[in-house]
C-alpha positions, 0 to 999 in steps of 0.5 A, a space after each residue: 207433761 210428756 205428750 209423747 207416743 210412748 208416753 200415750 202407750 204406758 197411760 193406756 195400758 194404766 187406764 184402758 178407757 182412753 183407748 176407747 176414747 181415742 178410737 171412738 174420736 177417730 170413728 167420729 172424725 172419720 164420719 165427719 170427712 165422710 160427711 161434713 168435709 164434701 161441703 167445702 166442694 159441693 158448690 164446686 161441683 154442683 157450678 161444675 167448676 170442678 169434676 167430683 172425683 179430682 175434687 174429693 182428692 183435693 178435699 182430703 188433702 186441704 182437710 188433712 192440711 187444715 187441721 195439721 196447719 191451722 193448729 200451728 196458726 191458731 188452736 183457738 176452737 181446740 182451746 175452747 172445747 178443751 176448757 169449756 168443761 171441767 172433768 176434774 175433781 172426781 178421779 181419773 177413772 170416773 172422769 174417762 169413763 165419762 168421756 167415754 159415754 160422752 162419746 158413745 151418747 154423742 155418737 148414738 144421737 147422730 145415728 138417731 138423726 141419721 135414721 131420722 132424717 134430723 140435720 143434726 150437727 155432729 160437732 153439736 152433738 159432741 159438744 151436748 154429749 161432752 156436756 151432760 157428761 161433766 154435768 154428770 160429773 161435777 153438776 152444773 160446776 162442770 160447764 166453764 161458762 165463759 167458754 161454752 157461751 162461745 158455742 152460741 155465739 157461733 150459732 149465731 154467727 154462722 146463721 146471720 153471717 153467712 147469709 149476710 155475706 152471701 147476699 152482700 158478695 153475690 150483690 158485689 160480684 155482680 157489680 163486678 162482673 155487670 160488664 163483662 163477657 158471660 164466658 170470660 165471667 165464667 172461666 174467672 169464676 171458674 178459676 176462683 171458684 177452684 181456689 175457694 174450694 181448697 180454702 173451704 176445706 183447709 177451714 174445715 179441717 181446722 174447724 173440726 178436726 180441733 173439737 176431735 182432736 181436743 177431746 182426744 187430748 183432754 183424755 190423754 191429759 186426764 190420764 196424765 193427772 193433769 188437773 187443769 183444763 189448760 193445755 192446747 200443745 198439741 203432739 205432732 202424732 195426735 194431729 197426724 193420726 187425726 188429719 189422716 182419719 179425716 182425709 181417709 173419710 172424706 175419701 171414702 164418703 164424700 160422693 154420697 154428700 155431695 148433692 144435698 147441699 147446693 144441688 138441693 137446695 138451690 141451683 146456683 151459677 157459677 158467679 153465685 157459687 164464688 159469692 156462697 164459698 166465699 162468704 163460707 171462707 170467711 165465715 169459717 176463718 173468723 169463727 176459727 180465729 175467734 175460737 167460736 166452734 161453729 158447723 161447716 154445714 151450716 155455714 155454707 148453708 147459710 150462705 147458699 140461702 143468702 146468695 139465693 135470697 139476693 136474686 129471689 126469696 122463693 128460689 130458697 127453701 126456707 125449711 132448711 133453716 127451720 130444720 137447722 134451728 129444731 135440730 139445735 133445739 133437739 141435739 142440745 137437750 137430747 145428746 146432753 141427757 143421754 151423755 149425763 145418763 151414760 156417764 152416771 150408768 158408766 161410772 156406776 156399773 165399771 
């Protein structure tokens, strides 16, 4: 199949929906960098290891990096959103004007959230909205089992590994660190902390810019009759427009995040801030190499919350926890009716 510029270029021009799809996975992965991608340095800069401004430069590059590079290394999380919906069998048309509302719907919800205060997880949203519009399409023959189990999986792992992580390293550093000067400690964790920062956002460019730049590609491949959900050979102009959306919005939006997620939730030294963005790191690259599409934001979440159990279960706010798992609960069935509603409307009235 011809995955080149050109040959994106003459299917739009056959079916004028992919570009709606290809703009709107832009928006959202421009969203995302403004939103998602200051995580990776929040805990940088709420420790004060490093000043805002220089760090949100750096996040843009290592996200820019990540999903350019990470694609090369492993385009596991890619592939399973690719294959964990099946949008064939009823026609090109119908099945772009699918992920078109899937689009939309999962775009919809994530302002409804933000209007609400809901913590919802886009990458949620678009996997509830991709979801009830295959359903739409196909009925329950649209969900590849085997590959949208691995979407729990990753719930899962991101909750329990990320606080067990974060308590167990925080516990190990300070064995680490029990004799040493508290300044040299400092201008060691400093230092790591620095290089955590980089890692973290490297790791989320290639979380989430594979689940956006796979729903791009599986409307290219639609558009193309590709007929099976098979192909994760990604062209080189997909992953640079897609990289660059990413960086542009962490560029843009990043100031605004910054302080929600450590500075809110629990203040953290800087020893503690190495042990969170550590146990995020590796987190991250596990689910990244296991193919689990798993939120960046929750991780880290999960992780701050382990490293402040360790010291004193009161310090954390436990409700950010209760809030993670009501926003799952409200995203799944909510974005993936509105999706499945969307897509039948669509296909109805176009």
């Amino acid at each position: 199949m011809d995955l080149s510029l050109g040959a994106f270029l003459s299917a739009v021009g056959t079916y004028p929906s992919l570009l709606v799809i290809v703009i709107l996975v832009m928006g959202v992965t421009v969203v995302s960098g403004a939103t998602d991608a200051p995580n990776a340095i929040a805990t940088a800069i709420s420790t004060r290891c490093m000043k805002p401004g220089p760090a949100l430069i750096l996040a843009a590059v290592f996200n820019f990096v990540g999903l350019f590079g990470m694609t090369y290394i492993s385009a596991a999380v890619a592939s399973t959103m690719f294959n964990m919906v099946d949008f064939t069998g009823g026609g090109t048309h119908a099945a772009l004007l699918a992920l078109v509302a899937a689009m939309i719907g999962s775009i919809g919800w994530g302002l409804f959230c933000w209007f609400k205060g809901i913590p919802a997880s886009k990458s949620h949203s678009l996997i509830a909205g991709i979801t009830g519009a295959a359903i739409a399409l196909n009925g329950f023959g649209g969900i590849v089992l085997g590959e949208w189990m691995k979407v729990i999986y990753g719930m899962v792992f991101s909750l329990v590994a990320g606080f067990a992580l974060g308590w167990l390293i925080v516990k190990g550093v300070e064995l680490a660190f029990s004799g040493i000067n508290r300044r040299k400690g400092n201008a060691v964790c400093t230092v790591i902390q620095n290089i955590l920062a980089m890692i973290l956002a490297f790791l989320h460019g290639a979380q989430d810019g594979q689940k956006f730049m796979a729903i791009a590609m599986l409307g290219f491949s639609l558009s193309m009759g590709f007929e099976s959900s098979s192909a994760t050979d990604f062209p080189l102009w997909l992953m640079i427009v897609c990289s660059l959306a990413m960086a542009l919005g962490t560029l843009i939006g990043g100031k605004r995040i910054i302080k929600s997620v450590a500075m809110d939730m629990v203040q953290l030294e800087k020893y503690q801030g190495v042990s969170s963005s550590m146990s995020t790191s590796i987190t991250l690259l596990v689910a990244s190499l296991t193919g689990m599409p798993v939120s960046t934001s929750h991780c880290n979440t999960s992780a701050i919350m382990g490293v402040g159990a360790s010291k004193n279960p009161r310090n954390v706010k436990w409700n950010v926890a209760g809030g993670m798992v009501s926003a799952w609960v409200l995203t799944f069935p909510c974005c993936g009716l509105i999706g499945f509603l969307l897509a039948k409307l669509f296909i109805l009235v176009f």
